[in-house]
C-alpha positions, -999 to 999 in steps of 0.1 A, spaced: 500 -368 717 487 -355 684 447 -353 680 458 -372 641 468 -400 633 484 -408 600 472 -442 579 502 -462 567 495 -483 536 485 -515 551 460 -496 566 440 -486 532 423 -511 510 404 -502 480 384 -523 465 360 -528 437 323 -545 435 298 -541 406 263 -530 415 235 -535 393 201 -512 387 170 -529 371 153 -507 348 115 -513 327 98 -491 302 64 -497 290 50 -475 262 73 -467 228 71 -431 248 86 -444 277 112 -457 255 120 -428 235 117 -406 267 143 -429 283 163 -429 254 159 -458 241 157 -459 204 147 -478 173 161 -481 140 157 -503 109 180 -515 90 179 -524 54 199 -540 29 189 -519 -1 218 -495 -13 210 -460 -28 223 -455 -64 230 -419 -52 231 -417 -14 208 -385 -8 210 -369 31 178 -375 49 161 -408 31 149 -434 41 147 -424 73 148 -445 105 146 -441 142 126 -426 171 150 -403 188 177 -395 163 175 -401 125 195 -421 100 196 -435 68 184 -473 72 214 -488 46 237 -469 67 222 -486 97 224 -522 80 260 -518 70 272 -504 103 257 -531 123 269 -559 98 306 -542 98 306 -537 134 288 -572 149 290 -597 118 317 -588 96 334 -623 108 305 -646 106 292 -635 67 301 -670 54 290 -689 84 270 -686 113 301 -701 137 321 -677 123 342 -669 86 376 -685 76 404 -664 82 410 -638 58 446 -644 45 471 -634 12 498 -643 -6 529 -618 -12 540 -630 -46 574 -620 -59 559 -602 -87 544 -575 -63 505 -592 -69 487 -599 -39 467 -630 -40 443 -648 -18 403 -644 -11 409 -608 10 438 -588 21 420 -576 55 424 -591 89 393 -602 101 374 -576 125 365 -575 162 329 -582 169 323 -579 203 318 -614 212 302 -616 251 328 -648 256 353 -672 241 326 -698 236 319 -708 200 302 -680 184 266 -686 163 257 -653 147 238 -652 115 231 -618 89 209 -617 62 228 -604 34 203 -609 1 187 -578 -17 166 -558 3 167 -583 38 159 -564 70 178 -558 106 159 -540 136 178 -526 163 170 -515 200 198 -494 210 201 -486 247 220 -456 257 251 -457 277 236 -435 308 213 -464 316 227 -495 305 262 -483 325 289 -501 315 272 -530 298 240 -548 304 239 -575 332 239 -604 307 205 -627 319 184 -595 330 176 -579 293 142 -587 285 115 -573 258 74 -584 253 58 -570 227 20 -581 219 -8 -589 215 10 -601 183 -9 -627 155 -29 -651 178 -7 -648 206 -13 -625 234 20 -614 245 58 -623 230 85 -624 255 123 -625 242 148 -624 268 186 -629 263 201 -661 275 234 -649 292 258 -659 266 246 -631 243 217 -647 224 178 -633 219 155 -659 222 120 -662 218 104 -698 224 137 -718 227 147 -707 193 172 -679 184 162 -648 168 188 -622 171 224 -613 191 227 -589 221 262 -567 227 260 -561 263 293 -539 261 269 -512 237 239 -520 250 228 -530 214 198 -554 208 196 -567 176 171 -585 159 180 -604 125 160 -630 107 172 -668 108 179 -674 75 147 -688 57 140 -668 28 114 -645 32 118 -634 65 122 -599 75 141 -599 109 107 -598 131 99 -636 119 113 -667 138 116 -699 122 84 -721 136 54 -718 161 40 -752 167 39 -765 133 32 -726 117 61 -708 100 59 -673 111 69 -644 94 71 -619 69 63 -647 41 33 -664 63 17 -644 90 29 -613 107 46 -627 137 62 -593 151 53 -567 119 77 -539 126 97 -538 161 98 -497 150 61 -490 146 52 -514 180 35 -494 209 26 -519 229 61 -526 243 80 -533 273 119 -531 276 133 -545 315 169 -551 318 196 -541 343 227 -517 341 260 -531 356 287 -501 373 317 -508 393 325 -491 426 351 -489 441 352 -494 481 379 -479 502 387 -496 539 405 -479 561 415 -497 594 420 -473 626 439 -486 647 439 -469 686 471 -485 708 463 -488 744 486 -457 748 470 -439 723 435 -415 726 433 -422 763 429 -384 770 397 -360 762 399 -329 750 366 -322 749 362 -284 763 336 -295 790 362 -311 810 381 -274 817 372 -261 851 362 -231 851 378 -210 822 391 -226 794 421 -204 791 433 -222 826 438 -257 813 427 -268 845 405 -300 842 382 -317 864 395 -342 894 372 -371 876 395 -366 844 425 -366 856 423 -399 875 438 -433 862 405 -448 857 393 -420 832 392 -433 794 366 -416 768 344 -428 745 347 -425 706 315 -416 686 328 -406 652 361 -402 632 368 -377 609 389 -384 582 413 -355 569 437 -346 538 470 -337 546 459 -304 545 445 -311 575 407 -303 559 380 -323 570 368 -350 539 345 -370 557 327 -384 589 321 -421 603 297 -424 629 295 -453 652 260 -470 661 266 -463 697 295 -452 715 329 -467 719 355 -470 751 388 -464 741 407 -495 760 441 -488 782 447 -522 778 442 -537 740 445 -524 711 413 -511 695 407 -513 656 379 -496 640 372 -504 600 354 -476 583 338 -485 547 337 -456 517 321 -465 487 331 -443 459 
């Protein structure tokens, strides 16, 4: 009888489970520390781009037009002529070589959270205003649990604390209304206004019977230049669990090795009466996984010890979460 025993593939099951971490930083250092940053994004093109204005951002530094146009390329390029979404961008071929039609692009991909009817607005006037919390990939894993992502900033105006939390479907709300989209794939929160005129992408439509905003009252000023802020949310990973199922015949393991059971020296072989007899079965207390190099990888240890049976079949699962 060989001391191993090889698995066969029935024996070996992996497989995978998402775990979630909550994380909450309160201060705009703990944010930046984290690294967690802020940017602004405005819709106010350079007549010559110059490296280094306008700048925007805790952490890292860019240009806020560059910041506008990536977000509007990368997360609203489809819904520009409507909140539900554009037409689709189509052309003719004509036989004269001309292309005709209102765009000769495909429309783009914009990381929609699900196949549900999409409502994503962008202020695209002269000089209209994005802010952007961007969460880095190191925390947020490998996308944000949708339902957990939650920001309070305050005391804002006459309230005392503002608490927008995403809605699980990829919306930011604040007091049942909408007021910006969140990619949970990129960790991106982005805060846009809702289409009055005048707002600046901190204002929300109404407060009681007050319109808030850049135009009335300074409802959230400047997301960038808040200190009094608190970002919560949780980070989403997949694991992978391996099972392996060790099985011990009644035939098989029914005979110690262990050196204690040599009388007298252990180059005689010659074990004790008590082990020899019929009754005699050990006890398991771990199992030792090995390579096929025979190398030791790892070591399961049972909460108390085991008697190998002469008579059943014993199977013992061992759980390794990768």
């Amino acid at each position: 009888m060989s001391v191993y025993k090889p698995f066969i593939t029935s024996d070996v099951v992996t497989s995978p489970f998402k775990v979630n971490k909550e994380f909450s930083f309160t201060g705009a250092a703990a944010l930046s520390g984290s690294g967690i940053d802020r940017f602004l994004g405005c819709n106010t093109p350079p007549t010559l781009f110059v490296s280094g204005s306008n700048p925007t951002g805790d952490i890292v530094t860019y240009n806020q037009y560059l910041i506008y146009r990536s977000i509007r390329e990368l997360y609203y390029y489809n819904f520009l002529e409507g909140n539900d979404g554009s037409n689709v961008h189509t052309a003719s071929f004509n036989p004269d070589g001309t292309i005709t039609g209102p765009a000769y692009t495909p429309n783009a991909y914009n990381y929609l959270p699900n196949t549900l009817t999409a409502d994503r607005y962008f202020p695209t006037g002269s000089d209209e205003k994005i802010s952007l919390l961007s969460i880095p990939s190191n925390l947020f894993g490998e996308h944000v649990k949708p339902g957990t992502f939650e920001l309070e900033l305050g005391p804002v105006a006459s309230e005392p604390r503002i608490i927008i939390t995403d809605d699980g479907e990829g919306n930011l709300i604040y007091d049942s209304q909408k007021v910006g989209d969140i990619i949970y794939s990129h960790g991106m929160a982005i805060f846009t206004s809702d289409g009055i005129p005048g707002q600046d992408g901190y204002g929300f439509v109404t407060y009681g019977s007050t319109n808030y905003g850049d135009s009335d009252a300074e409802f959230i000023t400047d997301l960038m230049d808040a200190t009094d802020i608190t970002c919560s949310f949780q980070s989403t990973v997949t694991l992978f669990e391996n099972q392996y199922k060790c099985t011990i015949r009644e035939n098989e393991f029914n005979f110690s090795q262990h050196p204690t059971l040599v009388s007298g020296s252990s180059n005689t072989g010659v074990l004790y009466d008590f082990a020899t007899g019929s009754y005699f079965t050990p006890y398991i207390t771990s199992i030792g996984l090995y390579n096929n190099n025979k190398e030791l990888l790892a070591v399961a240890k049972l909460a108390q010890p085991l008697q190998v049976s002469d008579t059943t079949d014993t199977s013992i699962i061992i759980n390794l979460d990768l």
